[in-house]
C-alpha positions in Angstrom: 0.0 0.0 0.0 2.6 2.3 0.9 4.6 1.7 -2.6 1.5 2.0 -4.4 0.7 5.6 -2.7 4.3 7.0 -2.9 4.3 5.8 -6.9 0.9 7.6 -7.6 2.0 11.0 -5.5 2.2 13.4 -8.1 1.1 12.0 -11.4 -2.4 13.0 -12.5 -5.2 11.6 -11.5 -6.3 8.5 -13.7 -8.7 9.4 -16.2 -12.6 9.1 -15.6 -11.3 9.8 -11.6 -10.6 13.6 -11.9 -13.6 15.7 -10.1 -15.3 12.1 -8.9 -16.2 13.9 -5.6 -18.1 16.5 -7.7 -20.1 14.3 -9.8 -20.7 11.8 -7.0 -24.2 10.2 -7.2 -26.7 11.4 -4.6 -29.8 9.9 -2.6 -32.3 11.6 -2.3 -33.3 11.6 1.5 -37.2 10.1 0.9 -35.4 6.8 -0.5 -34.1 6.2 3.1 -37.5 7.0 5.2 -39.9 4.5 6.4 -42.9 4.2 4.7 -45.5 6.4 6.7 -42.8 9.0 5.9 -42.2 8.9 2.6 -45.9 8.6 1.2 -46.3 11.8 2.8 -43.1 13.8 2.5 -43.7 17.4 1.1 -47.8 16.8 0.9 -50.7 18.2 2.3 -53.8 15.6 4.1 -56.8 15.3 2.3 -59.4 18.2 3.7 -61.8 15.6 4.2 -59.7 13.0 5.8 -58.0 12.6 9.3 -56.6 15.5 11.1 -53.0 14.8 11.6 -51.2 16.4 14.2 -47.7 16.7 15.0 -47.8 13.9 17.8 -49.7 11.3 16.0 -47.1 12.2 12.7 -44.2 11.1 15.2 -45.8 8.2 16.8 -46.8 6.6 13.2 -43.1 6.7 11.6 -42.4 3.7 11.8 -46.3 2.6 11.6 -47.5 0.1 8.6 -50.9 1.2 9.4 -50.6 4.6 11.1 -53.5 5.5 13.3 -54.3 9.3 11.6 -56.4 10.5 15.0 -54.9 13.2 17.0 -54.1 12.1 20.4 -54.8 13.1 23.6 -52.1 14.5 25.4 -52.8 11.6 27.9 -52.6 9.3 25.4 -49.5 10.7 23.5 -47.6 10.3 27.1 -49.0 6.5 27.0 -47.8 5.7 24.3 -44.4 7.6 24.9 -44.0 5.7 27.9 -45.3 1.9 26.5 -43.4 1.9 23.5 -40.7 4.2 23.7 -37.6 4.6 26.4 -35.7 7.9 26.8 -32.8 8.4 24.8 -29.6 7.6 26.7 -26.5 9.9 26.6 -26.6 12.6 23.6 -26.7 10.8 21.2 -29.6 10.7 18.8 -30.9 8.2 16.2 -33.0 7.8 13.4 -36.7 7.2 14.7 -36.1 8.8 17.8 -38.9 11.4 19.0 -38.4 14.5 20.3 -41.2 15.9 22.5 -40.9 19.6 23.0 -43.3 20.7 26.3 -43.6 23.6 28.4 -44.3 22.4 32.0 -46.2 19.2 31.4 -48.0 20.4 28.1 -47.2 18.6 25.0 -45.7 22.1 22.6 -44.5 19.9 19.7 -43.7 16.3 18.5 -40.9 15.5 16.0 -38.9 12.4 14.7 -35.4 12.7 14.4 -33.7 11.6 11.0 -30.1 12.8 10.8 -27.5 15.8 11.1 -29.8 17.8 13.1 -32.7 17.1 10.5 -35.7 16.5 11.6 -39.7 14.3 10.0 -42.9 16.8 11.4 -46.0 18.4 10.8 -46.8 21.4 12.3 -50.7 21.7 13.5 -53.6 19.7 13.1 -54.8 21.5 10.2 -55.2 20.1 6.1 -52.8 23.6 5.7 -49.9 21.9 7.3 -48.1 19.7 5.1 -45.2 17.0 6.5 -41.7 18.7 6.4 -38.0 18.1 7.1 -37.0 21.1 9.3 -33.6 21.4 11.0 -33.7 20.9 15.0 -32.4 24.4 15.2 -35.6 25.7 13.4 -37.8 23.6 15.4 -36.8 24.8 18.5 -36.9 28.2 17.5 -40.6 28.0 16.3 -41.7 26.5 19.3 -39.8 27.6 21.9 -40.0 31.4 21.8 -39.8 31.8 25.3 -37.2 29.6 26.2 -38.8 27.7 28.3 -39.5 24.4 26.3 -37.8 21.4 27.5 -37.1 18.7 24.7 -37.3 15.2 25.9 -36.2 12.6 23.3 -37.6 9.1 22.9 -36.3 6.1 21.1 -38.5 3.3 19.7 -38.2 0.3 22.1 -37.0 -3.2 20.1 -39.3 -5.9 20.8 -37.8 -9.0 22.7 
C-alpha cells in the first residue's frame, strides 16, 4: 500500500477519476425514510380526511398502518412511555422522538432523521403539510420563550 501511494504521488489523477467527488451520485433523503414518511413527505392531508397532528405524525413513523387521529395528550404520554424509552446519553438516532413541552403540556412532537434534520407536521390542520426542518428551526418555532424542554424518545426493540 505504501509503494502503491508513494508511486501515484504526483502523477495525475487517472482518467474518468478527476472531479469524482463532484459528480458523486446522490440519494435523495425520501429513499431512506420508512414508509409512513415517505408517502407523505412534502404533501398536504386530504381536507376531508383525518386530522394529523404533529404527535400522531411522530408516533406513526415507523407505523404500517398509522393510526391518523390526533391524540390526547394523555394518550401521546402513554404511548411515549409503552413503547418508547428515553434516549440515553446525547446521542440521537434515526426514529427517535423529540417531545418539546412547556411544564407538562405537549408544545410539539418530532422524529429525528439525521444531522440535526428532523420528520414533522406542524398543527392539526389540512394547511400543514409533513416537512423536514432542521432541530435548530424547530426549536426556534416553538420555543420562543425559552422555556420548552425537549425530551427525546427512542423506539423500544421488541424482545
Amino acid at each position: 500500500m505504501v509503494g502503491t501511494r508513494r508511486a501515484l504521488e504526483g502523477r495525475p489523477a487517472p482518467a474518468g477519476l478527476d472531479g469524482l467527488a463532484a459528480r458523486r451520485p446522490r440519494i435523495d433523503v425520501v429513499h431512506l425514510l420508512p414508509s409512513f414518511a415517505r408517502a407523505r413527505l412534502f404533501t398536504f392531508p386530504d381536507p376531508a380526511g383525518p386530522a394529523w397532528d404533529c404527535s400522531s405524525t411522530a408516533l406513526d413513523f415507523f407505523e404500517p398502518d398509522p393510526d391518523a387521529r390526533v391524540l390526547s395528550p394523555a394518550e401521546v404520554a402513554r404511548a411515549l412511555t409503552t413503547r418508547y424509552d428515553p434516549v440515553p446519553g446525547d446521542r440521537l438516532e434515526l426514529g427517535d422522538i423529540l417531545v418539546y413541552r412547556r411544564g407538562d403540556t405537549l408544545v410539539h412532537a418530532a422524529v429525528y432523521l439525521a444531522d440535526d434534520l428532523l420528520f414533522t407536521k406542524n398543527g392539526s390542520t389540512s394547511l400543514a403539510p409533513w416537512l423536514l426542518m432542521r432541530a435548530d428551526d424547530v426549536r426556534d418555532q416553538y420555543a420562543t420563550d425559552g422555556n420548552v424542554v425537549v425530551d427525546r424518545w427512542r423506539p423500544r426493540i421488541p424482545r
